[in-house]
C-alpha positions as a printed Julia matrix, in Angstrom:
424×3 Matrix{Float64}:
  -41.39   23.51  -48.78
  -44.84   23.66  -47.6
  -45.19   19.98  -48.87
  -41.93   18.8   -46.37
  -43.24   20.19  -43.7
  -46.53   18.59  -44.19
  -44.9    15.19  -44.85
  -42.56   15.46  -41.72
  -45.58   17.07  -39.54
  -47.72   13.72  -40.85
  -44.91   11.62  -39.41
  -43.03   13.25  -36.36
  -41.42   10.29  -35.27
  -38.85   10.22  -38.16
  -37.14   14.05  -37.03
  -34.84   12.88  -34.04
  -34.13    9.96  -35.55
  -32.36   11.53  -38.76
  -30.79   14.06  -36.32
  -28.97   11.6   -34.33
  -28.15    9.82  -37.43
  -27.07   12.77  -38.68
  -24.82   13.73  -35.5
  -23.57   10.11  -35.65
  -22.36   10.99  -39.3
  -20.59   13.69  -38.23
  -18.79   12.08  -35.45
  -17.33    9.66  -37.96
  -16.73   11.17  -40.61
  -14.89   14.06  -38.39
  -13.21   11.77  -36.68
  -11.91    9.95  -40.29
  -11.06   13.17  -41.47
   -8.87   14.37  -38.69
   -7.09   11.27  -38.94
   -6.35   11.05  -42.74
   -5.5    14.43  -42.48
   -2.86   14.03  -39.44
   -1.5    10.66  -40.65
   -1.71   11.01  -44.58
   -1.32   14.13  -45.78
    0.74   15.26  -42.97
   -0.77   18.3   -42.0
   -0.66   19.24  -38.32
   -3.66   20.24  -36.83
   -4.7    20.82  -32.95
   -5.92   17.26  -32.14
   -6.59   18.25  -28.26
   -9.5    20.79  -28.53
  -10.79   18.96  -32.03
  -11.3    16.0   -30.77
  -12.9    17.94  -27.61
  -15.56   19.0   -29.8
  -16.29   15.79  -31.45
  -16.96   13.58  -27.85
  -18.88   16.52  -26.84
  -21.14   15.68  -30.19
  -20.93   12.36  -29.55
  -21.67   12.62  -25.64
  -24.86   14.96  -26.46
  -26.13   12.48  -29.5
  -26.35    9.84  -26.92
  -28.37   11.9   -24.83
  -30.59   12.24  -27.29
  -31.35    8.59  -27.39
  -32.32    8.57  -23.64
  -34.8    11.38  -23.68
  -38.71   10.74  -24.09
  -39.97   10.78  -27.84
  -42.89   13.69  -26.75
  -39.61   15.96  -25.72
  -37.66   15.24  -28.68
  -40.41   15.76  -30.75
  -40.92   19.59  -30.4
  -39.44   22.12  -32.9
  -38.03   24.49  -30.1
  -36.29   21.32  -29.04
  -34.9    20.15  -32.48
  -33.6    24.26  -33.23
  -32.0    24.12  -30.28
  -29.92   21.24  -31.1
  -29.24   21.95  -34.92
  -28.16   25.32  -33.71
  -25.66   23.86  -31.18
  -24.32   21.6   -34.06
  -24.38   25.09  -36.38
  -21.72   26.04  -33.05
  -20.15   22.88  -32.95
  -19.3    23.14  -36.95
  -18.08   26.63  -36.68
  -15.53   25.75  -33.87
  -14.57   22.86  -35.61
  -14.05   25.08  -38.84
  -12.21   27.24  -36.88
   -9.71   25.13  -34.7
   -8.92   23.32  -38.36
   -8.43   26.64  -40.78
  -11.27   28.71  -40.49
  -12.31   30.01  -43.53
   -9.64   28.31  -45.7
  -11.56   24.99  -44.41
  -13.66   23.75  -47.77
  -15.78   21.71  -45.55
  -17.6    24.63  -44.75
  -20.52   23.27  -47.18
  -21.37   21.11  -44.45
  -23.43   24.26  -43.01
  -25.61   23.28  -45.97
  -26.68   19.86  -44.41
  -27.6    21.31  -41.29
  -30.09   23.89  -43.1
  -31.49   20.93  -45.3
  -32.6    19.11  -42.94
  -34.07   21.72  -40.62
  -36.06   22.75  -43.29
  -37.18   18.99  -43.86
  -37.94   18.93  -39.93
  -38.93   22.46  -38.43
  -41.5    24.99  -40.06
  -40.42   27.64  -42.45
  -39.55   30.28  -39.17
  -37.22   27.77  -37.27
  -35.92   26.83  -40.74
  -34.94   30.42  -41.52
  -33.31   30.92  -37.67
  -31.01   27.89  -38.7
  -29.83   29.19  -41.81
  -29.37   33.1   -40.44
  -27.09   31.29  -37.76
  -24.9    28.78  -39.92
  -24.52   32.1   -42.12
  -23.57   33.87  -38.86
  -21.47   31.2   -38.29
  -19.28   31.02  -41.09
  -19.05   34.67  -41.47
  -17.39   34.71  -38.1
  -15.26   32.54  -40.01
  -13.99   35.34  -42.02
  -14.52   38.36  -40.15
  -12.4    37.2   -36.95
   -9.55   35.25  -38.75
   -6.81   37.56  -38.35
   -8.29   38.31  -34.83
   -7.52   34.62  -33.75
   -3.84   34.71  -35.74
   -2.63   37.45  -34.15
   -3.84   35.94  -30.49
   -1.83   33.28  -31.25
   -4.21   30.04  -32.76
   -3.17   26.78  -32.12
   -0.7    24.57  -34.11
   -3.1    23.95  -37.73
   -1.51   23.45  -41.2
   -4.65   24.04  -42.71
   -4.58   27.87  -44.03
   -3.26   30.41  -46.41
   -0.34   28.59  -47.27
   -2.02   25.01  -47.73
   -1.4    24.19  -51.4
   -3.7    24.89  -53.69
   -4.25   21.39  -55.22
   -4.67   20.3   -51.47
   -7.41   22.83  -50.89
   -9.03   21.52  -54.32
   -8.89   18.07  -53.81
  -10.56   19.03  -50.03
  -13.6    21.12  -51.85
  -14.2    18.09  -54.03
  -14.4    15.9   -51.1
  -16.27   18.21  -49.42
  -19.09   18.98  -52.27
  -19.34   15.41  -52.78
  -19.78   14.38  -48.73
  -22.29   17.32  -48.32
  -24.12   16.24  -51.74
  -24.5    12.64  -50.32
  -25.96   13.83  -47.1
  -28.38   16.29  -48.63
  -29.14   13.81  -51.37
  -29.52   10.91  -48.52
  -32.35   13.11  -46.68
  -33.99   14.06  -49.08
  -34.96   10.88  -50.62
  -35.81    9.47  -47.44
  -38.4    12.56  -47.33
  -39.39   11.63  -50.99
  -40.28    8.08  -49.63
  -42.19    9.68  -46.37
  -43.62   11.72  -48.96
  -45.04    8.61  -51.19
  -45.79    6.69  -48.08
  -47.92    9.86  -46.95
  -49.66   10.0   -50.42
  -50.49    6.32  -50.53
  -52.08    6.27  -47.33
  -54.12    9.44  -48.2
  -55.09    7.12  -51.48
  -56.3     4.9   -49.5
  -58.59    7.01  -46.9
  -59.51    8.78  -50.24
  -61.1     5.27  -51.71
  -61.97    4.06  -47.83
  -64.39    7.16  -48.04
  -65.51    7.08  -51.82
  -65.98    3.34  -50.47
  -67.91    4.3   -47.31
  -69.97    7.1   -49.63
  -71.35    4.8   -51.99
  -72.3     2.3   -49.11
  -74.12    5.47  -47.67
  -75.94    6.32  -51.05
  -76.98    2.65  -51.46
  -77.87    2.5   -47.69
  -80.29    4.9   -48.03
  -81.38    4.19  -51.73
  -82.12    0.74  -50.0
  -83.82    2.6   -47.48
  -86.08    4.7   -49.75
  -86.71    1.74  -52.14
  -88.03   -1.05  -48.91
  -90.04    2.0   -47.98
  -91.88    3.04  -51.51
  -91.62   -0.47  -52.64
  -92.86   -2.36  -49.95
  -96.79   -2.01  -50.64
  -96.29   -2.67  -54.58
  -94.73   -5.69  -53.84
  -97.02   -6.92  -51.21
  -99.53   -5.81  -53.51
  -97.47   -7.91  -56.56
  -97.23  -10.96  -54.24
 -101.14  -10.53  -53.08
 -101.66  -10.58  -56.75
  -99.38  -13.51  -57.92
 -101.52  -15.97  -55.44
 -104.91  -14.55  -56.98
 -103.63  -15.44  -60.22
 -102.21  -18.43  -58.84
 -105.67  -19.66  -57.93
 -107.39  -18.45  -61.07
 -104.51  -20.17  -63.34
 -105.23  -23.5   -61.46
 -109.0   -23.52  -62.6
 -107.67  -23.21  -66.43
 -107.15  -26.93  -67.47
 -105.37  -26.37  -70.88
 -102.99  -23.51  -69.39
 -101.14  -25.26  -66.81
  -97.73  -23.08  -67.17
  -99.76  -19.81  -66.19
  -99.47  -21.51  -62.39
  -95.97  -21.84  -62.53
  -95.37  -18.3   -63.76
  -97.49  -16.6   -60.95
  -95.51  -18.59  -58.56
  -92.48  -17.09  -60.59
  -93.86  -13.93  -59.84
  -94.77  -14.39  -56.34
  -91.38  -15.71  -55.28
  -89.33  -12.56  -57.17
  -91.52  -10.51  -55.63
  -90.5   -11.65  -52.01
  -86.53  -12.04  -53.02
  -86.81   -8.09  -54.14
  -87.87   -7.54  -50.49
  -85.44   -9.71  -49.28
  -83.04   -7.58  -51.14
  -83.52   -4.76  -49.84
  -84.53   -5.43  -46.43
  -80.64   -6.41  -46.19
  -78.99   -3.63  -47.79
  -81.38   -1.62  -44.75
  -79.7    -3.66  -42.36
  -76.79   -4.13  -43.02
  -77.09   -0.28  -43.14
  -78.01   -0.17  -39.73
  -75.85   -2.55  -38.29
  -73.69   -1.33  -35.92
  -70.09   -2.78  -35.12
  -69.72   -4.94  -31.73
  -66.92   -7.49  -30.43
  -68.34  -11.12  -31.29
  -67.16  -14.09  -30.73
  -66.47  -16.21  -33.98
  -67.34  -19.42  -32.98
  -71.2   -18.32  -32.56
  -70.8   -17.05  -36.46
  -69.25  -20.62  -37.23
  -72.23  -22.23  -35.49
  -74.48  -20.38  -37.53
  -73.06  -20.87  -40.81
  -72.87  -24.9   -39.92
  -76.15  -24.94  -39.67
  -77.26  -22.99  -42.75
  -74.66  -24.58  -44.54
  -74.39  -28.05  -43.41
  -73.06  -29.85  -47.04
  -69.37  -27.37  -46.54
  -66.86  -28.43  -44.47
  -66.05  -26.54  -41.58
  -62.51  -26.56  -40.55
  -61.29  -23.43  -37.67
  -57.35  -24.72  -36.72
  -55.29  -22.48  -34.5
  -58.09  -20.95  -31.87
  -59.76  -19.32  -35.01
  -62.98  -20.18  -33.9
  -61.88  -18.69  -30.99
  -61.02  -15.3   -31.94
  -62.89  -12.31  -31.29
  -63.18   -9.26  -33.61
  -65.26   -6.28  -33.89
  -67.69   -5.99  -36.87
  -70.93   -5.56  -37.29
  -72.63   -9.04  -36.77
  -75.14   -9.23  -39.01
  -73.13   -7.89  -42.17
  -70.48  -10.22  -41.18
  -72.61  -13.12  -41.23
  -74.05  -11.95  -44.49
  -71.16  -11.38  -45.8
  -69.86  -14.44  -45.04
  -72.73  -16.28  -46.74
  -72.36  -15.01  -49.71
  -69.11  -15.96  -49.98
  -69.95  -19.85  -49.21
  -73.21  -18.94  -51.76
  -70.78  -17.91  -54.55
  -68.86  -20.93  -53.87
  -71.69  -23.68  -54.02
  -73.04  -21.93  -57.24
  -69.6   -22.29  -59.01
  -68.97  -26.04  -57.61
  -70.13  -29.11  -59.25
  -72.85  -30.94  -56.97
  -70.27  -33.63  -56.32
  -67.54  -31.44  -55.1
  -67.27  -30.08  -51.48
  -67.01  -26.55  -50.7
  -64.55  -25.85  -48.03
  -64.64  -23.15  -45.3
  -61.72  -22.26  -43.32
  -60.98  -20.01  -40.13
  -57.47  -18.95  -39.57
  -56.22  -16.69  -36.51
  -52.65  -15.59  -36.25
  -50.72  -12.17  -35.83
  -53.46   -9.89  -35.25
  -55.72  -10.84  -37.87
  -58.33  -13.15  -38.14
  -58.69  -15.17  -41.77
  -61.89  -16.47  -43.3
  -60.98  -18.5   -46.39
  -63.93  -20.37  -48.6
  -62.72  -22.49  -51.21
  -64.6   -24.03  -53.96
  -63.65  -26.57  -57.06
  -64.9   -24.72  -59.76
  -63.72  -23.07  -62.98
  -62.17  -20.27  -61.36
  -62.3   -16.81  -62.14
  -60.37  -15.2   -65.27
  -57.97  -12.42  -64.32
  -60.62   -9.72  -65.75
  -63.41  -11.28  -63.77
  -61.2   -11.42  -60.5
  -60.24   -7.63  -61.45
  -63.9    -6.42  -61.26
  -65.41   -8.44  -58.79
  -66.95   -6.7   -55.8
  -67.59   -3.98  -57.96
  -71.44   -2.79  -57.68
  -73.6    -4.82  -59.88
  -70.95   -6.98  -61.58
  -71.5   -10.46  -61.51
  -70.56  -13.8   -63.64
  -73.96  -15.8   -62.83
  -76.17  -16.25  -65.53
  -79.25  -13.74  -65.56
  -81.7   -13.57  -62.46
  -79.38  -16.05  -60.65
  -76.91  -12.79  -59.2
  -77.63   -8.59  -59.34
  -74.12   -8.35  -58.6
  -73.94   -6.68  -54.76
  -72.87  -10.03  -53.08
  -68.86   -9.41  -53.09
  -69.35   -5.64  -53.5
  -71.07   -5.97  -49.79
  -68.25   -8.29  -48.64
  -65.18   -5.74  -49.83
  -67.01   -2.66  -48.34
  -67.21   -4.78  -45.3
  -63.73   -5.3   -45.45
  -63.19   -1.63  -46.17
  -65.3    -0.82  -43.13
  -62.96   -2.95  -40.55
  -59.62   -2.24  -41.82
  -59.32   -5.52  -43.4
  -58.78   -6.98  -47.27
  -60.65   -9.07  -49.23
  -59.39  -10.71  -52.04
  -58.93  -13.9   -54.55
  -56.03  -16.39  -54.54
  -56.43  -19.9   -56.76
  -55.55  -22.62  -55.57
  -52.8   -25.1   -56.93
  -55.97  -28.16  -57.15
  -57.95  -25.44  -59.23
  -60.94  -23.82  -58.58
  -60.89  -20.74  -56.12
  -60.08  -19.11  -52.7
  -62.14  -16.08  -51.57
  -60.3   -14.79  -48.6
  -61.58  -12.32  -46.13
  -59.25  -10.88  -43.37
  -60.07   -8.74  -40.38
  -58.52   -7.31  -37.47
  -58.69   -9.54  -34.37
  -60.49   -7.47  -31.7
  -57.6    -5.91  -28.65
  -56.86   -8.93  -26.33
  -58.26  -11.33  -28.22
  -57.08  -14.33  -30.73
């Protein structure tokens, strides 16, 4: 129970709606029944203050379309009108055979579905009154008969296999309903749980990008004077090596060292700040400009205002991000084959798709990449954080990331983010 009421308090908009579906069920399938039972089986019953009762339902569900969702919304509000439908039951019951009625099991829909849409203490008021109700049932019947009640066929002397064939209609009309509302609240339920999934991996996501944040932090910190000290190093040797006629590779290799020694600082002096990048609203076509120029052997192509757009990321991870996308894609091209870069902007979103003509990536490569560390380059080309920075980017902004192939081969890395409010 405590799990309904969690589900239904997660998403409050769904409560009036099933109640005026639910009153709109009733309507009809009251008004069906009065009419089978008046022009089939031939029973008489007092159409005049039945069908009273039904346009009052019907005249108060409409009302309940008219007034604000904030109003509608509260549980004092809601009790209040599943106990005037608990009233509205019991003088239908009544005017149509009281307690000889089998569709008294309908008092059982209105209790399951206050206790899918009211806490436990409105959910027990609700079922003390439909018990109330159909006790009155019993406890005033011969009352009413000898006051005189009003012309109904339905009672003591309806025959039996009428009254059974009416209980089976009636179990299987109130199973329906309950069965009806209760997987609806099974797929709140599972709609609920996926999106708590999903803020569960948004913040394992966003916790890892914190522990490498400031593992990147710590590392620039304690490994910037080694390196500086590696690099100072690598152009001593440098020198030395060059004086060494018969040893000509020891030059190369100190260069080798030198130039690691700056791309580890390079490293990590853009996991710090991308770290410390905050999010702003940017205009894309100042990223495109930027990326033209770094990049000027891809093609370029923004159609529909995506250069345009504006969106709010963090600039500098963006831009990174969306170098290492057109990176991946000129390492997996042949030098003869363009890589393509493409800006899309349409419903909302804002679509950055880089396409290359390589091999492609297998399904188990495409499965793990953007993980931390994983990467298909050959070793010291790749450590693997390139993608993994682009999907918690993604992560970040509410967006998606992910890899389509193309029908001419190679592949599509596509990265898709919120357009910023008022603009695309």
């Amino acid at each position: 129970m405590n799990h309904w009421n969690a589900a239904m308090a997660a998403t409050p908009s769904l409560k009036l709606p099933w109640l005026r579906r639910l009153r709109w069920t009733a309507v009809a399938g009251q008004t069906a029944t009065v009419l089978f039972v008046i022009h089939v089986l031939k029973v008489p019953l007092p159409v005049v203050p039945v069908v009273a009762v039904i346009a009052f339902t019907a005249l108060t569900n409409l009302g309940l379309h008219v007034i604000s969702p904030g109003a509608g919304e509260s549980e004092r509000f809601l009790a209040m009108v599943l106990g005037i439908d608990v009233f509205l039951l019991t003088l239908v019951l009544r005017l149509t055979g009281g307690p000889y009625n089998p569709f008294a099991t309908l008092y059982l829909v209105l209790v399951a579905l206050s206790a899918v849409a009211l806490s436990t203490r409105w959910t027990w008021w609700i079922a003390v009154l439909a018990s109330v109700g159909y006790g009155f049932l019993f406890l005033f019947s011969e009352v009413w008969t000898r006051l005189g009640d009003p012309v109904c066929g339905v009672g003591p002397n309806l025959p039996m296999a009428m009254h059974l064939w009416g209980m089976l209609i009636a179990f299987m009309l109130t199973a329906g309903l309950v069965a009806f509302f209760v997987a609806r609240l099974q797929h709140a339920l599972r709609g609920r749980d996926e999106e708590l999934r999903m803020a569960r991996d948004r913040a394992v996501q966003h916790e890892h990008f914190a522990a490498l944040a400031t593992l990147a932090a710590g590392a620039a910190h304690e490994l910037g004077t080694p390196l500086g000290t590696i690099v100072v190093a690598a152009g001593e040797l440098a020198r030395e090596a060059s004086t060494v006629p018969d040893r000509p590779d020891w030059v190369g290799d100190a260069e080798l060292i030198r130039r690691e020694a700056y791309r580890c600082r390079a490293i990590l002096d853009r996991l710090q700040n991308q770290a410390e990048d905050t999010p702003k609203e940017i205009a894309l076509d100042g990223v495109v400009t930027l990326l033209q120029r770094r990049f000027p052997q891809v093609t370029f192509d923004a159609r529909d205002d995506g250069g345009k757009a504006r969106l709010v990321a963090p600039p500098d991870a963006l831009t990174q991000a969306l170098s290492n996308l057109i990176g991946n894609a000129l390492d997996a091209s042949p030098d003869d084959t363009p890589v393509r870069f493409e800006v899309r902007a349409d419903a909302g979103q804002v679509e950055f798709r880089v396409v290359d003509r390589g091999q492609g990536l297998s399904e188990a490569a495409a499965s793990h990449a953007g993980e931390p560390f994983f990467t298909t380059k050959s070793a010291g080309r790749g450590m693997g954080l390139g993608l993994f920075l682009v999907r918690l980017l993604a992560r970040r902004m509410a967006g998606e990331f992910r890899f389509e192939r193309p029908a001419q081969g190679g592949t599509c890395a596509v990265l898709s983010l919120p357009v910023a409010s008022g603009g695309g």
